[in-house]
N, C-alpha and C positions, 0 to 999 in steps of 0.2 A: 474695523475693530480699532478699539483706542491703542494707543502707543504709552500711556501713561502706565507710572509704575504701580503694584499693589500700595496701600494703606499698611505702615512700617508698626512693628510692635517692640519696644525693649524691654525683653523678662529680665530681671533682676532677682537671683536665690543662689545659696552658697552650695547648696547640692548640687551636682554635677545631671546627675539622674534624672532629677525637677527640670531641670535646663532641657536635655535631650529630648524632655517627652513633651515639654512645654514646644520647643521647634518645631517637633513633627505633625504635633493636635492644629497648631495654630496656622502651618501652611499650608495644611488642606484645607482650610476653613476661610482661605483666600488673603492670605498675609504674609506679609517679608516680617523676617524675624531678626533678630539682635539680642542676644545672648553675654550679662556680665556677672561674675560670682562675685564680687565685691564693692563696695563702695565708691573707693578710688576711680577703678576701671568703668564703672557705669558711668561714672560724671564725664571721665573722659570718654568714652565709647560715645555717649548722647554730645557730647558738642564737637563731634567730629559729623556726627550722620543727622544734626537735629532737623535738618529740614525736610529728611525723609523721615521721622520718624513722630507717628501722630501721637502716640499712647505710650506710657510705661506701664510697666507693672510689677511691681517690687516687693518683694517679700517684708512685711513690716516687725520683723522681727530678726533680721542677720546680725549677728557677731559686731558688735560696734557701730552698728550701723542700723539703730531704731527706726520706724516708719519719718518720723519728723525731722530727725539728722537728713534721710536719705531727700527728704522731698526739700527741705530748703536748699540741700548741695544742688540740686537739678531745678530748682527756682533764680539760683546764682548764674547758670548759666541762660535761663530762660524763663522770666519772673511768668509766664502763661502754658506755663508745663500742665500735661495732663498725665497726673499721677496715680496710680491705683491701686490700692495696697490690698496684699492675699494675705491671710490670717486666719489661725486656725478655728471652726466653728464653737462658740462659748467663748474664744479666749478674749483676755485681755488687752486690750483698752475698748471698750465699747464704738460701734460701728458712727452713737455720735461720738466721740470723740475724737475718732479718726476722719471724719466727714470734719469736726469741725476746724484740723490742719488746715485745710483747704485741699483732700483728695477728690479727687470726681467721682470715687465711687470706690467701695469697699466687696471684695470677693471671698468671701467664709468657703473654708474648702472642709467639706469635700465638695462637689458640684460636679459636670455633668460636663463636656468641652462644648458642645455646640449651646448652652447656654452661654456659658464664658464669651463667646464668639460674637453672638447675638448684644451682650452687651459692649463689647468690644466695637463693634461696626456701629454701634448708636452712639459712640462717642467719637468718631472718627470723623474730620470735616467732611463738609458736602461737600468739595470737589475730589476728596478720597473717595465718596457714596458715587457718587455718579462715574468714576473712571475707572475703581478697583474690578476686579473679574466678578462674574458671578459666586455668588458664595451657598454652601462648601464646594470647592474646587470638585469636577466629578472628579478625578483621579490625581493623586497625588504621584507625583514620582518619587522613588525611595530605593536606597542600596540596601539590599540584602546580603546577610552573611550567616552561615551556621558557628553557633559558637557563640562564648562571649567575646572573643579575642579573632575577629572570624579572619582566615588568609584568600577565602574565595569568596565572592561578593558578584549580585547579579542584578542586575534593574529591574526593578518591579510597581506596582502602582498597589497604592491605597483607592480599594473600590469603597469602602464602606467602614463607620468604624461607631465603637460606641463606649462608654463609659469605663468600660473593663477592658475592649481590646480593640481588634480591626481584623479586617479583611482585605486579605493580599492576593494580587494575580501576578502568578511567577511565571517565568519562562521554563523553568525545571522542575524537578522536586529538591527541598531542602533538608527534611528530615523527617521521622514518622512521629507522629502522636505523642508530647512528650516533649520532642526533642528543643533545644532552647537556642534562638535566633536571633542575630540581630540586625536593627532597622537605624536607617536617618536619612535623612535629607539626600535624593541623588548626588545634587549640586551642594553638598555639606564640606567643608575644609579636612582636610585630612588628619586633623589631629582632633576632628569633631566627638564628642562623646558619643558613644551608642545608645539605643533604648531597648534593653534585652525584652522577649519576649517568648513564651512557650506557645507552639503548635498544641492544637486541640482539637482538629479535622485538617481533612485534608481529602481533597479529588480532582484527579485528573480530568481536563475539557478538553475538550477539541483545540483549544489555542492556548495550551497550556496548562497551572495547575492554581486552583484555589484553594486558600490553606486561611484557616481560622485561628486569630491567633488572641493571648490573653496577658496583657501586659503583666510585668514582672516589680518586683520592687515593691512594697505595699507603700512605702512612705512616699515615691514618685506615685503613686498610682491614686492615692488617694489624695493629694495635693489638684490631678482633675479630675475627681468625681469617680 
């Protein structure tokens, strides 16, 4: 088994929410992730990790920080950046126009994650194609908590997921039908954003319990499909 690291992604959006749920979709889908709300800190966040990091993906629209501001800042540090700006579907500035900044490739949301993925990994270099894990990850790992604010938290794996929600295998139960939970990264930093989510089934297995869940936030939610 190779040794080499996943194929790195830096999201760039000023929501916090968009961030959380961008981390969670994209590391099951077989990718290290990089998370910056700002302009400043993305320029700096990318020339600290650029060698890990194959793709951005930047919201072409944040507060002072237009698609073409943001991609020349990150051509200053790396004139062969591959930049890819999310924007909203219909909106302004047209997909050429943004192609003709020099982006690699334009994503209208709303959209679907495992499409998002699929273009994501075909613009990744070949020795990221050839050494990154198989993709989508079967199981993601992920802390669970009930609550928005949760104080109890348990490890759980993303089996399955899809445009509206995912599918979690818990070692417990967390809450019935309803109740509203939240998910990130096992291995996510401690002052990491959460991705709230409502339970919408739930049954106990033999090695625990599977509980259906349906992301929360329409403005995060709709941001991946």
């Amino acid at each position: 088994m190779s040794d080499r690291v996943s194929p790195g992604v830096l999201v760039i959006d000023d929501q916090a929410d968009i961030l959380a749920l961008f981390q969670t979709v994209l590391r099951h889908y077989g990718f290290d992730v990089w998370l910056a709300s700002d302009g400043p800190g993305a320029v700096e966040l990318y020339r600290l990790h650029r060698d890990r990091i194959s793709v951005v993906l930047h919201d072409v629209a944040m507060p002072g920080w237009d698609g073409a501001r943001m991609l020349s800042a990150l051509r200053g540090v790396n004139p062969a950046v591959v930049g890819c700006f999310v924007a909203g579907d219909g909106a302004d500035p047209s997909d050429a126009d943004l192609l003709a900044l020099g982006a690699a490739a334009v994503v209208r949301q709303p959209f679907e994650p495992a499409d998002l993925a699929r273009r994501l990994w075909g613009l990744v270099g070949a020795d990221d194609r050839r050494s990154g894990p198989r993709y989508p990850r079967q199981a993601t790992r992920v802390a669970v908590g009930a609550g928005l604010e949760p104080s109890h938290v348990v490890e759980s794996w993303v089996s399955d997921q899809s445009p509206d929600g995912l599918r979690l295998k818990l070692p417990e139960p967390m809450g019935d039908v309803g109740a509203i939970l939240s998910i990130r990264p096992a291995d996510a930093a401690a002052d990491a954003p959460w991705v709230p989510v409502q339970v919408r089934h739930a049954r106990a297995d033999d090695d625990g319990w599977t509980v259906g869940c349906l992301f929360l936030h329409p403005t995060a939610v709709q941001a991946l499909g």
